[in-house]
gemmi code that builds the backbone of each chain (N, CA, C; Angstrom):
import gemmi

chains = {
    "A": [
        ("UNK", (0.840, -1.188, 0.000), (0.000, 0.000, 0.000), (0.885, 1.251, 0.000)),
        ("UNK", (0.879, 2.335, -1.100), (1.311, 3.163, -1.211), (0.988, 4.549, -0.113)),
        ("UNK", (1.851, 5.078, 0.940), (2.011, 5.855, 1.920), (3.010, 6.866, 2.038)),
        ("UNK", (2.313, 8.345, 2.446), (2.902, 9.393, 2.512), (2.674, 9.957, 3.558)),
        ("UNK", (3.519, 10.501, 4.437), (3.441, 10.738, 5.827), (4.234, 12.113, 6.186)),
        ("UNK", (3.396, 13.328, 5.803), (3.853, 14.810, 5.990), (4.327, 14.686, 7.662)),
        ("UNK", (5.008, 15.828, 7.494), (5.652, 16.419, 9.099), (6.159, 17.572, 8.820)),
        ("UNK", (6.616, 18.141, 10.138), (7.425, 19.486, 9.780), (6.242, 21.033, 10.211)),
        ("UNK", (5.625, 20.685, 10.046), (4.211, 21.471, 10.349), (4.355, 22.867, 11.212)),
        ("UNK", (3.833, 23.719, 11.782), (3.382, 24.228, 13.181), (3.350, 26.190, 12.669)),
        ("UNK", (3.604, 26.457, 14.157), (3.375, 28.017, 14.121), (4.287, 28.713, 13.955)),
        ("UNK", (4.605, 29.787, 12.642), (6.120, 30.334, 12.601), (5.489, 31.593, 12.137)),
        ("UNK", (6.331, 33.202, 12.753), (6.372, 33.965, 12.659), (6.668, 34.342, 10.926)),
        ("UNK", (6.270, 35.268, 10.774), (6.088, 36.055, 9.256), (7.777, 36.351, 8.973)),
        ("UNK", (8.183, 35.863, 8.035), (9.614, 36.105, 7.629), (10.198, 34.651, 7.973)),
        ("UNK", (9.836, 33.924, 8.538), (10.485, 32.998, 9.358), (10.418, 31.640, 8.099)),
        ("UNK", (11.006, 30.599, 8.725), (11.606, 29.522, 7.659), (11.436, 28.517, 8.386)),
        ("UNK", (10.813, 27.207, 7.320), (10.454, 25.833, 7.719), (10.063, 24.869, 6.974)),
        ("UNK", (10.895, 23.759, 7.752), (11.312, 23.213, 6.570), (10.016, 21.609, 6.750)),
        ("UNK", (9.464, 21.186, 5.354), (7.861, 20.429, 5.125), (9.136, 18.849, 5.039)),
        ("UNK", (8.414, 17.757, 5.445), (9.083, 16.355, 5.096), (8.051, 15.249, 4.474)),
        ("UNK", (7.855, 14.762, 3.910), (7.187, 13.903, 3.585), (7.766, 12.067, 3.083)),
        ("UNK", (7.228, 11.435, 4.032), (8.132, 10.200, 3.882), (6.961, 9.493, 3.072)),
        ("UNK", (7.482, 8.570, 2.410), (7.009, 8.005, 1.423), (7.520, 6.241, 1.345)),
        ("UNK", (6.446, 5.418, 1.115), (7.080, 3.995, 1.374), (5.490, 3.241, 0.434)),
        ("UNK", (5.980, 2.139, 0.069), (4.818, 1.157, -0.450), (5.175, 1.081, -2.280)),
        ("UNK", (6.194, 1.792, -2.842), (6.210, 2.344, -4.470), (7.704, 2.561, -4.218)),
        ("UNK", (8.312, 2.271, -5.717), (9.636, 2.510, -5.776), (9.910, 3.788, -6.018)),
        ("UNK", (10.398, 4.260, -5.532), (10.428, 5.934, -5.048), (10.886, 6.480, -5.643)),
        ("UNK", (11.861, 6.375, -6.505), (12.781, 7.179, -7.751), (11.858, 7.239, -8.520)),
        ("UNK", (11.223, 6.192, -9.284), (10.503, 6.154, -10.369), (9.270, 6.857, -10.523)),
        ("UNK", (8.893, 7.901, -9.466), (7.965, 8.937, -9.746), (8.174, 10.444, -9.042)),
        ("UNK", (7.752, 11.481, -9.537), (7.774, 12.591, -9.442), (6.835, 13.005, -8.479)),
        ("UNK", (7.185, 13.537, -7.166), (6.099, 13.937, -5.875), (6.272, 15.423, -6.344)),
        ("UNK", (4.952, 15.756, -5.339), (4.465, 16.907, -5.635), (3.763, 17.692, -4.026)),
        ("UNK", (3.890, 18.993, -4.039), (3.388, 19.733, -3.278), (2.220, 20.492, -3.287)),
        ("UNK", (0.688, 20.394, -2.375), (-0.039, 21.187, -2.895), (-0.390, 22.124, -1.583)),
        ("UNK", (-1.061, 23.186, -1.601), (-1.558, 23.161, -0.015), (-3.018, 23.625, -0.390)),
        ("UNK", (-3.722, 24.133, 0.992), (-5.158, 24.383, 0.900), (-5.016, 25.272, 2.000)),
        ("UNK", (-5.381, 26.545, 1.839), (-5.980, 27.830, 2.858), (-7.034, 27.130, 3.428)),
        ("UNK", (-7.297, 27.717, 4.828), (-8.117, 27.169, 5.523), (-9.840, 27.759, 4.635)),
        ("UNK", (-10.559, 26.933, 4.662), (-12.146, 27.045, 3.982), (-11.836, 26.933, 2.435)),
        ("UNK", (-10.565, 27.016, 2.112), (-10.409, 27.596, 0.461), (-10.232, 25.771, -0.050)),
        ("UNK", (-9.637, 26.654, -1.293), (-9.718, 25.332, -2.366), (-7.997, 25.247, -2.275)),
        ("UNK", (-7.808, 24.576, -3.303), (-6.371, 23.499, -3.526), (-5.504, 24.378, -4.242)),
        ("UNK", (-4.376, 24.626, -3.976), (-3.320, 24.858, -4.969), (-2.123, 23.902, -5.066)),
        ("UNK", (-1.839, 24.090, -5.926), (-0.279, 22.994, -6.162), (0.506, 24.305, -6.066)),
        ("UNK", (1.383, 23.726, -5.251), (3.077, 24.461, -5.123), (4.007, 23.890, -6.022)),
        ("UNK", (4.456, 23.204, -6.096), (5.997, 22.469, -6.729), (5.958, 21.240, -7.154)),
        ("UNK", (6.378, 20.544, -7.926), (6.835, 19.073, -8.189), (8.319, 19.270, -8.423)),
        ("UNK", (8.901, 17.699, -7.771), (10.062, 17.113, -8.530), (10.095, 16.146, -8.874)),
        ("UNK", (11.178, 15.662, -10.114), (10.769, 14.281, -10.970), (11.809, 13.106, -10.001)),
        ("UNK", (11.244, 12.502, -10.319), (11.905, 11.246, -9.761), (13.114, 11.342, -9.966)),
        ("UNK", (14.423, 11.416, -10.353), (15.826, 11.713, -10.366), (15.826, 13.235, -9.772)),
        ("UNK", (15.143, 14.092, -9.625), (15.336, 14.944, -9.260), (15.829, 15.926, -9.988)),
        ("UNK", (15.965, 16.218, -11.850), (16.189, 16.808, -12.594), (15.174, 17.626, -13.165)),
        ("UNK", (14.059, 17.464, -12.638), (12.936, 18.673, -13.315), (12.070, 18.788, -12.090)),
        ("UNK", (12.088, 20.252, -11.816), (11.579, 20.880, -10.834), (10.434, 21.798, -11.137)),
        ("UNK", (9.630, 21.883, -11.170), (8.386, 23.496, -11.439), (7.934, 24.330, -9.831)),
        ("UNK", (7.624, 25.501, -9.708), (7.395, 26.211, -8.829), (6.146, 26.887, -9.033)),
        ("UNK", (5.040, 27.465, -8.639), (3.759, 28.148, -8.467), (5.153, 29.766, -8.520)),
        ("UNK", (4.398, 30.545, -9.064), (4.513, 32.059, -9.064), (4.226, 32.525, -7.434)),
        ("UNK", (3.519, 31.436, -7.071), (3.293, 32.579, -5.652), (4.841, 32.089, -4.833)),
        ("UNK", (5.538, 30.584, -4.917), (6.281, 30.416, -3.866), (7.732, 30.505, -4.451)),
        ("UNK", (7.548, 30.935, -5.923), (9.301, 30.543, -6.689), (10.052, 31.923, -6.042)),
        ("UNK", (11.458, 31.489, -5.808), (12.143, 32.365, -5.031), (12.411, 32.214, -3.495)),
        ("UNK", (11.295, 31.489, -2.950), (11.181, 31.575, -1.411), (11.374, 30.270, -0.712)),
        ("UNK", (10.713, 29.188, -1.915), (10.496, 27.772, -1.198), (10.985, 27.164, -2.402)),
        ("UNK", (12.017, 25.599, -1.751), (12.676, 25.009, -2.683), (12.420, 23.621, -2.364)),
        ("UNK", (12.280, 22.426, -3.121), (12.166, 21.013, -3.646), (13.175, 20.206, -3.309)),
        ("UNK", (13.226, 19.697, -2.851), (14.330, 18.538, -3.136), (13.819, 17.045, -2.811)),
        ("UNK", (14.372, 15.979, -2.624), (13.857, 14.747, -2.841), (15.406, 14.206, -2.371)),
        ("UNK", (15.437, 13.395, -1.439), (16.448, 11.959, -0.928), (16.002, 11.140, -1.236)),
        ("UNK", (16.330, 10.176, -2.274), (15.703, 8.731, -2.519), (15.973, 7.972, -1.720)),
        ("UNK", (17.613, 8.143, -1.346), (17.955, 6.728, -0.381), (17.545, 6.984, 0.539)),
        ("UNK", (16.658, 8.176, 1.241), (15.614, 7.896, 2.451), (14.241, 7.856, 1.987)),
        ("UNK", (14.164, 8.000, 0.921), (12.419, 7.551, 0.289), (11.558, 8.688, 0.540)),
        ("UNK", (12.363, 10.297, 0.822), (11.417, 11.275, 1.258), (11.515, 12.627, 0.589)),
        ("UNK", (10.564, 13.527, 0.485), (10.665, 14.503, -0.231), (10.666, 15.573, 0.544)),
        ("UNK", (10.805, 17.118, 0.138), (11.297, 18.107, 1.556), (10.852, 19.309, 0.599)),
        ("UNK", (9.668, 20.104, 1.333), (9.989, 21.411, 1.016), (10.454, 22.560, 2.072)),
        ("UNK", (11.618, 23.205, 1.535), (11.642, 24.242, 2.143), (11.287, 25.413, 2.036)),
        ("UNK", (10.766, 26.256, 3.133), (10.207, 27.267, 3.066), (10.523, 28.367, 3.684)),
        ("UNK", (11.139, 29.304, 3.100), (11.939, 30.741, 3.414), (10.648, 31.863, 3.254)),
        ("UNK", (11.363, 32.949, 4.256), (10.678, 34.549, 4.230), (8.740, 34.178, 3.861)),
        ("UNK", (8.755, 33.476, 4.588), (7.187, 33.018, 5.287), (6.430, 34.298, 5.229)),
        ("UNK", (5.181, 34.200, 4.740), (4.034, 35.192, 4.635), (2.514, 34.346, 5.152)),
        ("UNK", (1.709, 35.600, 5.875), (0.577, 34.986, 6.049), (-0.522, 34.450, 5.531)),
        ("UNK", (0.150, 35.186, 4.042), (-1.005, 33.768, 3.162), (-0.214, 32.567, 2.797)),
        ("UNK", (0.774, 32.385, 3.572), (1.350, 30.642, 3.353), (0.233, 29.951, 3.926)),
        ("UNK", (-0.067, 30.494, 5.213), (-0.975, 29.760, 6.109), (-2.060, 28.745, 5.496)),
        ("UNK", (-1.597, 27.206, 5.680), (-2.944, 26.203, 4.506), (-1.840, 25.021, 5.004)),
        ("UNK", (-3.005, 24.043, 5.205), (-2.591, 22.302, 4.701), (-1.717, 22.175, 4.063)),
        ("UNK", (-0.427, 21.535, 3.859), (0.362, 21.159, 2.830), (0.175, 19.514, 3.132)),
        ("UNK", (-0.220, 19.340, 1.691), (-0.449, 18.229, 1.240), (0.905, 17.584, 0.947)),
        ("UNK", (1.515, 16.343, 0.534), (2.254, 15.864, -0.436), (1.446, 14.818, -1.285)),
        ("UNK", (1.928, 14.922, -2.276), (0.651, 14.135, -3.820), (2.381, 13.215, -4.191)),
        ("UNK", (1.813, 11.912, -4.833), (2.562, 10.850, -5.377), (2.002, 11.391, -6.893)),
        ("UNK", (3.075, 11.680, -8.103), (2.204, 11.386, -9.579), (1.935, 10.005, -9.638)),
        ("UNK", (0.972, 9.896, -10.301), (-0.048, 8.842, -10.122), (0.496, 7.730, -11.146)),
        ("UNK", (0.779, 8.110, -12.207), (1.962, 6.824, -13.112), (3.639, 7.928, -13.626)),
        ("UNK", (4.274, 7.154, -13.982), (5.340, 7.193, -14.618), (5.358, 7.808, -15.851)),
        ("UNK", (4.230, 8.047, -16.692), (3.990, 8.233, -17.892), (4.088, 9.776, -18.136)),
        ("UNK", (4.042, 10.895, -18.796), (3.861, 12.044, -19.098), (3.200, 13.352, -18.677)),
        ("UNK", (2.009, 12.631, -17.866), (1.030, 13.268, -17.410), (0.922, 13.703, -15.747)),
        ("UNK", (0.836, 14.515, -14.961), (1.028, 14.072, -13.940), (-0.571, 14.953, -13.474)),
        ("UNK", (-0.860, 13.716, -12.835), (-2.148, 13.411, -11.813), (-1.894, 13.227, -10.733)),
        ("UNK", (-2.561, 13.109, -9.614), (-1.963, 12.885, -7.964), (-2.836, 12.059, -7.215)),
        ("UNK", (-2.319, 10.826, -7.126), (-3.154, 9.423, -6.193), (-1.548, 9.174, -6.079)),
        ("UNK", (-1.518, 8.741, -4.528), (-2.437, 9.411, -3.994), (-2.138, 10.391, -2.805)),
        ("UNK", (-2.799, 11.344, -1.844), (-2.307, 12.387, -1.266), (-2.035, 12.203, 0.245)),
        ("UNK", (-0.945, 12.353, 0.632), (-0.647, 12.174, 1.998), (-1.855, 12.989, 3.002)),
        ("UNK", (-1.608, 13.164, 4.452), (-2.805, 13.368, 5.317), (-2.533, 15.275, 5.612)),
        ("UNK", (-1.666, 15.713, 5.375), (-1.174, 16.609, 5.155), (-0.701, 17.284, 6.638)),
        ("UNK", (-0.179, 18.368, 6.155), (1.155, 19.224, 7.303), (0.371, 20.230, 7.933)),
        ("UNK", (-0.058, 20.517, 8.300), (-0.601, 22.324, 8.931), (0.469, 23.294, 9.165)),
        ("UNK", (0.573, 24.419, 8.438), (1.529, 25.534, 8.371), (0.871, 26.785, 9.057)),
        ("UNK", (1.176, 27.367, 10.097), (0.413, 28.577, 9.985), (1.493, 29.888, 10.248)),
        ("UNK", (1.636, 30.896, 9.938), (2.346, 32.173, 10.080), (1.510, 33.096, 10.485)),
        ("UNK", (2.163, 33.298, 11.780), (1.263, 34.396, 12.795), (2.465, 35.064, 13.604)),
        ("UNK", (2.070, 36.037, 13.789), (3.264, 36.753, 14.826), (1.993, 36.689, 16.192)),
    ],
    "B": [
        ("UNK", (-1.217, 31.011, -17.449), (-1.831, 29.936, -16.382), (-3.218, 29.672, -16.706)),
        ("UNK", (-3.557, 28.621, -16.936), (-5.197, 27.992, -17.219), (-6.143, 28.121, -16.158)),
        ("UNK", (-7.133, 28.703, -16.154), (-8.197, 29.320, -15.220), (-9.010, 27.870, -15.114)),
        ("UNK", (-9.496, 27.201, -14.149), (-10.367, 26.447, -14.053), (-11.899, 26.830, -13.562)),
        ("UNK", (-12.538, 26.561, -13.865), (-14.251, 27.241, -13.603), (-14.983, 26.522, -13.248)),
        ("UNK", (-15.554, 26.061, -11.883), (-16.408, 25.226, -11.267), (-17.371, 25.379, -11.062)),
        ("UNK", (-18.892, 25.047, -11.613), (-19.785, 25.681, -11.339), (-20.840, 24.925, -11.226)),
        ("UNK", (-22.046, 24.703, -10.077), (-22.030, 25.540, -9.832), (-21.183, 25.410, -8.045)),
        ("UNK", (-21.185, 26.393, -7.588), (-20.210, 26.871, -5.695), (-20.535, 25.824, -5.070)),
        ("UNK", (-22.126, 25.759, -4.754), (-22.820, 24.658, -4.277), (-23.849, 24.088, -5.094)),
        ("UNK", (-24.181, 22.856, -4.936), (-25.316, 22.161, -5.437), (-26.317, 21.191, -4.295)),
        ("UNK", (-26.643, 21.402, -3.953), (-28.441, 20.688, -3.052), (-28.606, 19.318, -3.900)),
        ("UNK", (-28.846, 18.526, -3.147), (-29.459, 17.222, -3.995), (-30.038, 16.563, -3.335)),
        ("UNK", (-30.952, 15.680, -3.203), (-31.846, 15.060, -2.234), (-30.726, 13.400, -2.821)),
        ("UNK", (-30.671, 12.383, -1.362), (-30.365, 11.489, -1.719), (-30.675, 10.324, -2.631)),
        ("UNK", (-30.027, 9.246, -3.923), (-30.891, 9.380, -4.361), (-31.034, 9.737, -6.072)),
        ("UNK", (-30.406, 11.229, -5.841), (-30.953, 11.972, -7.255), (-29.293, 12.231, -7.939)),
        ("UNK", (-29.977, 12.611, -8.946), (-28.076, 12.608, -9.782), (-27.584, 14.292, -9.595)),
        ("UNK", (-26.709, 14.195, -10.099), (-25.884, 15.716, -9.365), (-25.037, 15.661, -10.613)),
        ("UNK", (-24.464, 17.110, -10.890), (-24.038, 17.227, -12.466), (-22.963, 18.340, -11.959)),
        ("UNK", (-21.631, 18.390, -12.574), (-20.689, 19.144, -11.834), (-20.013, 19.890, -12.992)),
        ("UNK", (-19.831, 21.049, -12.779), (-19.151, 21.166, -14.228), (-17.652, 22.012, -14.012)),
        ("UNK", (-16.958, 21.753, -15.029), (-15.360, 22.361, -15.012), (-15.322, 22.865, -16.344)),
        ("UNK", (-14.846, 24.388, -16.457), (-14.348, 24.998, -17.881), (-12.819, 25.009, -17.719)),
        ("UNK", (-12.661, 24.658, -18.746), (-10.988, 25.490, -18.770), (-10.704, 26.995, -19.382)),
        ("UNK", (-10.033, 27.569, -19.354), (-10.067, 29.121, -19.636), (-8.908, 28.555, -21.533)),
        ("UNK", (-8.565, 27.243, -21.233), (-8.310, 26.869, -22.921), (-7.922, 25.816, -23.068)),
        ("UNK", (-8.162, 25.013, -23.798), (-7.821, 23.555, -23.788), (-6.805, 22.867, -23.598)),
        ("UNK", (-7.661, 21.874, -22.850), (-6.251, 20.729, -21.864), (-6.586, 19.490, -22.444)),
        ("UNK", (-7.100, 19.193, -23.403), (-7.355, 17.914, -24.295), (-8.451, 16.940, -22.851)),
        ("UNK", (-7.456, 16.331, -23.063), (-8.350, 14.983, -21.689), (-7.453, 15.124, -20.749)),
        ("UNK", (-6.789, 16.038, -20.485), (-5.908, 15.900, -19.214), (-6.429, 16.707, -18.005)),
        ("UNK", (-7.541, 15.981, -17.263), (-8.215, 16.955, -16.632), (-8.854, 15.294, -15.294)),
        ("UNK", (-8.546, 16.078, -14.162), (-8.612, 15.050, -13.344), (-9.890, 15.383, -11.999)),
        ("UNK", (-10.626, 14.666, -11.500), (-11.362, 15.332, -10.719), (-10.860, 14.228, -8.931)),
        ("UNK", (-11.081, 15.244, -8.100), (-10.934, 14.766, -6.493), (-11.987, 14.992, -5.899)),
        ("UNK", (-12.107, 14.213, -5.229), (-13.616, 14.330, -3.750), (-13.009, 14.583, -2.546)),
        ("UNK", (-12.940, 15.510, -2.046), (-12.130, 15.724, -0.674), (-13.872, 15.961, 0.801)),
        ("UNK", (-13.388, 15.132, 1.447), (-14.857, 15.210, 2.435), (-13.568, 15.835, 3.597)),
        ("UNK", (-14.045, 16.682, 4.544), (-14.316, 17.489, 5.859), (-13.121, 16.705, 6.678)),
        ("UNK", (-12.262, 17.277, 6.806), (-11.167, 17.024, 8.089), (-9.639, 15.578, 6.720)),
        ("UNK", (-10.436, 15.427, 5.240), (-9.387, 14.888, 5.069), (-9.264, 15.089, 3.245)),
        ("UNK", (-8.221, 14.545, 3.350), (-6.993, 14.787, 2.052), (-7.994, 14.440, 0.795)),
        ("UNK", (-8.050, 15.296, -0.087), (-8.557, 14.611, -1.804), (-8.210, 13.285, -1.969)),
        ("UNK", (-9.091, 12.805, -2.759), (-9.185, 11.590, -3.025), (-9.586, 11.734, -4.419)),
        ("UNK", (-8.224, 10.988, -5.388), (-8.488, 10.961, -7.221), (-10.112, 10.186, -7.534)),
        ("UNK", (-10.503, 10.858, -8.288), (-11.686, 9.773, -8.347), (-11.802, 9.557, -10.109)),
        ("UNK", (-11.517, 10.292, -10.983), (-11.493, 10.271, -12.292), (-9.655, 11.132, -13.157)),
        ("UNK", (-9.254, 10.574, -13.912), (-8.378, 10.858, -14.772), (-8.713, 10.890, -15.995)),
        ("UNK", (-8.043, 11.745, -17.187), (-8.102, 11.480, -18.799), (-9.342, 12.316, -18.994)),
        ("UNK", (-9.930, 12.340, -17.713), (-11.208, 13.128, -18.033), (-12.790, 12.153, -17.846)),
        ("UNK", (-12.246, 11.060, -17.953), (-13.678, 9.630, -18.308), (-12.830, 8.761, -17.590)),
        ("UNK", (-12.155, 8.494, -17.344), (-11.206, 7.200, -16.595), (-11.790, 6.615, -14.682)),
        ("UNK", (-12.530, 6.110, -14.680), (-12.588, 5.874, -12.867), (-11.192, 5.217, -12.500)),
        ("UNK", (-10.616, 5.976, -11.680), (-9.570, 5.343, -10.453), (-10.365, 4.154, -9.873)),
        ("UNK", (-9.035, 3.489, -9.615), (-9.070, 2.074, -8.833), (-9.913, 2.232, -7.795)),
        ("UNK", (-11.185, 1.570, -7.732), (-12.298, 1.359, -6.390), (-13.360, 2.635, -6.540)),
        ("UNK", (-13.346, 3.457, -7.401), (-14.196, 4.409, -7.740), (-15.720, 3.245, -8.128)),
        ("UNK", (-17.054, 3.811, -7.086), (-18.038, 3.554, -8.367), (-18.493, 3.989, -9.519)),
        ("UNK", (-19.098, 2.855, -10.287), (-19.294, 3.196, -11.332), (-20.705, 4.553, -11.810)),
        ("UNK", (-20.991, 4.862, -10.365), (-22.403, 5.719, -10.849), (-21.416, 7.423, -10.653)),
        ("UNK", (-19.918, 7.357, -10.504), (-19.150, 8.665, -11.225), (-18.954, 8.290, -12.277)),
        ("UNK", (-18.977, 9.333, -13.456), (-18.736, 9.332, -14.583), (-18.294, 10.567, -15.202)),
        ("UNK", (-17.525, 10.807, -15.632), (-16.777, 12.149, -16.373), (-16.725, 12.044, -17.632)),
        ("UNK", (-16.908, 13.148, -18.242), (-16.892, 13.236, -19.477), (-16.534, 14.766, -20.196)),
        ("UNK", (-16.305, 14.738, -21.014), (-16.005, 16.308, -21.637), (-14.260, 16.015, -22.230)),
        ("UNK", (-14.047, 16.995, -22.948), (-12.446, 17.596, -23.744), (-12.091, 18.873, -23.824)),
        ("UNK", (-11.226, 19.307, -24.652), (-11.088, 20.604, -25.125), (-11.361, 21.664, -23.259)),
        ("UNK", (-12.608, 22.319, -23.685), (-12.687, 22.671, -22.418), (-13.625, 22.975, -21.682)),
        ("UNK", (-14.221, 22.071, -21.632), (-15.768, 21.474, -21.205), (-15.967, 20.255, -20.432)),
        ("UNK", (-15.993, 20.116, -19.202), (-15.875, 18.768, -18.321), (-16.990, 18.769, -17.447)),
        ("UNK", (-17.567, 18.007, -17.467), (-18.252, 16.875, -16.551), (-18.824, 15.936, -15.500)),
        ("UNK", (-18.713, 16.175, -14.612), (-18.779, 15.129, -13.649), (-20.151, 14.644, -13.271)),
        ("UNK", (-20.415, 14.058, -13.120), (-22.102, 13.189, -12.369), (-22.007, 12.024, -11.595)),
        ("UNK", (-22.620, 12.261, -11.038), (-23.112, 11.406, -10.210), (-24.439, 11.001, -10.287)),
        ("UNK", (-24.560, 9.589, -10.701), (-25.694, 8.718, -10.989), (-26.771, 8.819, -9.910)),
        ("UNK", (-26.566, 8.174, -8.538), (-27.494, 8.284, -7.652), (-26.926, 8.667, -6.517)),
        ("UNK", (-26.936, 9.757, -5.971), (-26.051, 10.092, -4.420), (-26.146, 9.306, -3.304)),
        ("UNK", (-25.278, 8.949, -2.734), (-24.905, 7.688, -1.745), (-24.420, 8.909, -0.349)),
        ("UNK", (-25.226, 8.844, 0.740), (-24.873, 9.976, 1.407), (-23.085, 9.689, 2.261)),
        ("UNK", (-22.576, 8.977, 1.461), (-21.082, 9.403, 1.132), (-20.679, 10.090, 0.766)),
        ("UNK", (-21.381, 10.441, -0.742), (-20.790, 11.363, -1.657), (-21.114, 13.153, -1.404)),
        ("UNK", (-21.822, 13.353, -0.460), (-21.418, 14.479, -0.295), (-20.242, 15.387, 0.463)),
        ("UNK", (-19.756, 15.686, -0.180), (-18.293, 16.351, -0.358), (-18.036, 17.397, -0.853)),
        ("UNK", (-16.783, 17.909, -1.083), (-16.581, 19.088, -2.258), (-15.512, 18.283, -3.463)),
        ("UNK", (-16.295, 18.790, -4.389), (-15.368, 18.136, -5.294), (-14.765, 18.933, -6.399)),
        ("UNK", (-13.001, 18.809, -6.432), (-12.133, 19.400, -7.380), (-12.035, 19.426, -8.982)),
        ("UNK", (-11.925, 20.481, -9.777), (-11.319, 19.601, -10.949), (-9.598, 20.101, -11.107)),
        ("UNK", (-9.084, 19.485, -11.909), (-7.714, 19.941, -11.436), (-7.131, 19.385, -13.515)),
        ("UNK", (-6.172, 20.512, -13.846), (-5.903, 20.313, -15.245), (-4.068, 19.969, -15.420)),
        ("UNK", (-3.537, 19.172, -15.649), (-2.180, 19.141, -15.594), (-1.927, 18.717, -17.418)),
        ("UNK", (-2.633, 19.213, -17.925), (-2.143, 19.916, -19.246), (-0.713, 20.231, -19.770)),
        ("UNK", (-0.617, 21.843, -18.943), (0.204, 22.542, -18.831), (0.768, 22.622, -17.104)),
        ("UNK", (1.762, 23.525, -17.441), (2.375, 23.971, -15.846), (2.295, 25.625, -16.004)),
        ("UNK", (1.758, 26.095, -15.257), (1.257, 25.635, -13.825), (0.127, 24.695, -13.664)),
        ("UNK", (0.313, 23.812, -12.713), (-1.217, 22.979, -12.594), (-2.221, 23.691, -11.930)),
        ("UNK", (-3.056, 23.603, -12.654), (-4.460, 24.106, -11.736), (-5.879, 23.546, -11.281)),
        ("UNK", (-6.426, 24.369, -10.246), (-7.128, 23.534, -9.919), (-8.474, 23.994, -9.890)),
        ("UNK", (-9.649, 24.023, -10.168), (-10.455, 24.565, -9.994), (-11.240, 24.983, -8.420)),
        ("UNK", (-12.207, 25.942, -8.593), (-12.257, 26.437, -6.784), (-13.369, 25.595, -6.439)),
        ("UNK", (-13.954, 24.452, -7.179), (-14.720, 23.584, -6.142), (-16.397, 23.786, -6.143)),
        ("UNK", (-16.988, 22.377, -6.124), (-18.492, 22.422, -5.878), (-18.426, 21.593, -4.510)),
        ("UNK", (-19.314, 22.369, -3.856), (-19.779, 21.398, -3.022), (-20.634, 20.622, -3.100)),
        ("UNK", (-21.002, 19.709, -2.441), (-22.546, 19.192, -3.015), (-23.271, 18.494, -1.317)),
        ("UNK", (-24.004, 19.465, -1.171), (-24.940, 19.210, -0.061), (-26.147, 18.371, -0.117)),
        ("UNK", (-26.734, 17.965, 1.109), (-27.760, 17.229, 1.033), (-28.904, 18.582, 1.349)),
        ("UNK", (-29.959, 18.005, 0.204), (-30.680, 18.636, -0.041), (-31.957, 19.214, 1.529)),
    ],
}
model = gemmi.Model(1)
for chain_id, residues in chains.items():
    chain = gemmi.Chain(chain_id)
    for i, (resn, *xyz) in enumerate(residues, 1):
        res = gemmi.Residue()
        res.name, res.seqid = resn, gemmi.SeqId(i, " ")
        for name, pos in zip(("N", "CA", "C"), xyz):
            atom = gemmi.Atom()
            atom.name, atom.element = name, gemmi.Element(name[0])
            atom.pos, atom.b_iso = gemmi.Position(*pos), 0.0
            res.add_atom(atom)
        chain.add_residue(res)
    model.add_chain(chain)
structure = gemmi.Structure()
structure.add_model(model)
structure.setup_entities()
């Protein structure tokens, strides 16, 4: 059974930096491209970032490029976002999403239980 | 960036009755258009790909349909499971997007 298990979570001051983990186990882990989404509290879904399985193609959302960066450890099976100069509309669920096949397209099955971020002074 | 359009915000349905969901794209994503059911306190759940495709353990009374940029969703007979909010989401292009969501209440 394919499993994703966010951490890293909690309450950080505006400007402030923190770093998202998501462990991943049940799927051979190189061979797909994870992904970041979050959700404002009452709101709907955005995707933040993906990286590909080798870790050679990266994309960023306009709202977080510059601030928050991707990376991926295979030989620990986990993916990491970091998150610099924190603003209060970071504040939302961060999800982590598995792409759903190997193939071209990327879809997300399936989605970890997600992180809670909030930025408050 | 591709605008997604969910409409309608909310939808009422008595249990039961079919429910009709719709997604525009602001320009065509062929069949690359995916929909999620996310219910209250937890994570989306894929329920359709390609646009018409049911995910593994999906029933068969979801059904999606549409291209270009016109999508779909229904629900055959509501199972008071299925009320939720439900996503459409386009990975077309990058940026991915997602649409802002129907809910679908009991009537």
């Amino acid at each position: 059974e394919v499993q994703l298990v966010e951490s890293g979570g909690g309450l950080i001051q505006p400007g402030g930096s923190l770093r998202l983990s998501c462990a991943a186990s049940g799927f051979t882990f190189s061979n797909y491209a994870l992904n970041w989404v979050r959700q404002a509290p009452g709101k709907g879904l955005e995707w933040v970032s993906t990286v590909s399985g080798n870790g050679d193609y990266i994309y960023y959302a306009d709202s977080v490029k510059g601030r928050f960066t991707i990376s991926r450890d295979n030989s620990m099976n986990t993916v990491y976002l970091q998150m610099n100069s924190l603003r209060a509309e970071d504040t939302a669920v961060y999800y982590c999403a598995k792409k759903a096949t190997t193939g071209p397209y990327n879809w997300f099955d399936p989605w970890g239980q997600g992180t809670l971020v909030t930025v408050s002074s | 960036e591709i605008v997604m359009t969910q409409s309608p915000a909310t939808l009422s349905v008595s249990p039961g009755e079919r429910a009709t969901l719709s997604c525009r794209a602001g320009q065509s994503v062929s069949s690359n258009l995916a929909w999620y059911q996310q219910k209250p306190g937890q994570a989306p759940r894929l329920l359709i790909y390609g646009a018409s495709t049911r995910a593994t353990g999906i029933p068969a009374r979801f059904t999606g349909s549409g291209s270009g940029t016109e999508f779909t969703l229904t629900i055959s007979s509501l199972q008071s499971e299925d009320f939720a909010v439900y996503y459409c989401h386009q990975y077309n292009n990058w940026p991915l997007t997602f649409g802002g969501g129907t809910k679908v209440e009991i009537k």
